[in-house]
C-alpha positions, 0 to 999 in steps of 0.5 A: 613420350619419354625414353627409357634413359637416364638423365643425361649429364655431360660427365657421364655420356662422355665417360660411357662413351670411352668406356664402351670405346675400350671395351669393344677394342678388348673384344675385337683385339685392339691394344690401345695405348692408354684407355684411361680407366682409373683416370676418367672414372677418378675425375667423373667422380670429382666431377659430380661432386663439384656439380653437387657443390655448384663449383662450376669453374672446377666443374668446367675444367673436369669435363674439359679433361673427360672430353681430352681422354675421350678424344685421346682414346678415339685417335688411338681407335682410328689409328688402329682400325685403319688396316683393319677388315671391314667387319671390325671398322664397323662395329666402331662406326657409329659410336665413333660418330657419337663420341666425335659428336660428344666433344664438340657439342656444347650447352647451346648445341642444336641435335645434342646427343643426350643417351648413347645408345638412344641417339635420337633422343631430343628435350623437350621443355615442358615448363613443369616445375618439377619436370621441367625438360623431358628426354624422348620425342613427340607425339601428335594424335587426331581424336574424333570430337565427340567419341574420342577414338584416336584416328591417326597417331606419329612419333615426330622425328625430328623434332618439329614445330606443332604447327608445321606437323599439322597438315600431315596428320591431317592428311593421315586421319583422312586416309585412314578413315576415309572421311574428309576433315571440314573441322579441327580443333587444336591448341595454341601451340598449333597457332602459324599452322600453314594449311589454307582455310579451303582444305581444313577450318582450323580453330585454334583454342582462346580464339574469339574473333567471329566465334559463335557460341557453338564454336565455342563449346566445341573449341572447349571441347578440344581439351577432352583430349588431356584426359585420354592422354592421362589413360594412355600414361597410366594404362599404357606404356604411353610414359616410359617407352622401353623399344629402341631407336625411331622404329621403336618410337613409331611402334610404341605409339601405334600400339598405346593407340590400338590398346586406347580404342580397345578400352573405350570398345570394350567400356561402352559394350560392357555399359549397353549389356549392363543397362539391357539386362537390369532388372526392372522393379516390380 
């Protein structure tokens, strides 16, 4: 699921990030002593031009001068919040974390901050072509194998192997539909799931040792789940999330969920009524 925020590049989120770092210390009265404005703005714009240009050395020693005016800008912030009251020390808490995250954050980094007013934000690499790394979370849905209702549902934060998130939404279906699960039918990337055969029988797609050929159409039918994720992207908000923050992330999904199973209701209501008032031929 994807966030609604731009992508991110290491010029912008830093130069954002002093900006909204001078901005808030005009608000609040805090006269720093240089707030680079002229400066980090002039050295972004070469900046994207040297990465359009693919002149990485330039590009590297432009984003190195960026990550110094941040730096500058947040020691000043420090300084001059120190005897400040409360109140004004904490409406630069959190973004002073992000910006002190910022600087010492490289291409390898592990919780890199991609949006600064999304944190939580994580990539996710899709292997697409045209798409090939995605910025939001994931998510996991439980679907009933034959109907296709969505019985459980999760924004996973943070980030998580599939396999490792396997057990807990299992557990969920089972509590909220109070029906124990004896068979699940998952992808590959669910494969080094830890949940003991007693609980829950795992099969996992492409497998063919001691599969009868009913396993076999019902671990094929496993991929009908593709197309009611299509439905909830288009129909639903399922694409773009616009909610802020874990919270939103959590809601967003529920809520795409909910709207899904009304659809398929309605759709078969809609297909019996129909079909109990045709009329018959004479």
């Amino acid at each position: 699921m994807e966030k609604n925020i731009r992508y991110p590049t290491d010029s912008s989120l830093l130069n954002k990030s002093r900006e909204k770092l001078v901005s808030i210390a005009k608000k609040t009265g805090i006269k720093l002593r240089q707030t680079y404005q002229r400066l980090g703005l002039s050295i972004k714009r070469k900046v994207d031009c040297y990465a359009h240009a693919k002149q990485y050395k330039r590009l590297s020693k432009g984003i190195k001068t960026l990550k110094t005016y941040l730096g500058r800008v947040v020691r000043d912030v420090e300084r001059s919040i120190q005897s400040s009251d409360d109140l004004i020390r904490n409406q630069f808490t959190n973004l002073l974390s992000i910006s002190k995250k910022l600087i010492n954050q490289y291409k390898k980094s592990k919780d890199k901050i991609y949006s600064i007013h999304e944190p939580s934000v994580y990539c996710v690499s899709k292997g697409k072509s045209k798409h090939p790394y995605e910025f939001g979370c994931k998510v996991q849905f439980t679907v009933t194998h034959k109907k296709g209702l969505i019985v459980s549902t999760e924004a996973i934060h943070p980030n998580a192997y599939d396999g490792h998130t396997l057990q807990k939404s299992l557990l969920q279906a089972e509590q909220l539909s109070g029906t124990k699960v004896k068979y699940a039918f998952v992808d590959k990337a669910y494969r080094g799931n830890n949940i003991p055969v007693s609980e829950c029988n795992i099969f996992i797609s492409g497998s063919k040792r001691g599969i009868t050929p009913a396993l076999k159409k019902a671990i094929k039918r496993r991929s009908s789940i593709e197309p009611h994720i299509g439905h909830m992207k288009s129909d639903g908000k399922l694409s773009v999330n616009y909610l802020k923050g874990i919270l939103g992330d959590k809601l967003n999904v529920i809520l795409c969920a909910i709207a899904h199973n009304l659809r398929l209701i309605t759709r078969k209501l809609f297909l019996t009524h129909s079909q109990s008032h045709k009329l018959k031929p004479i």
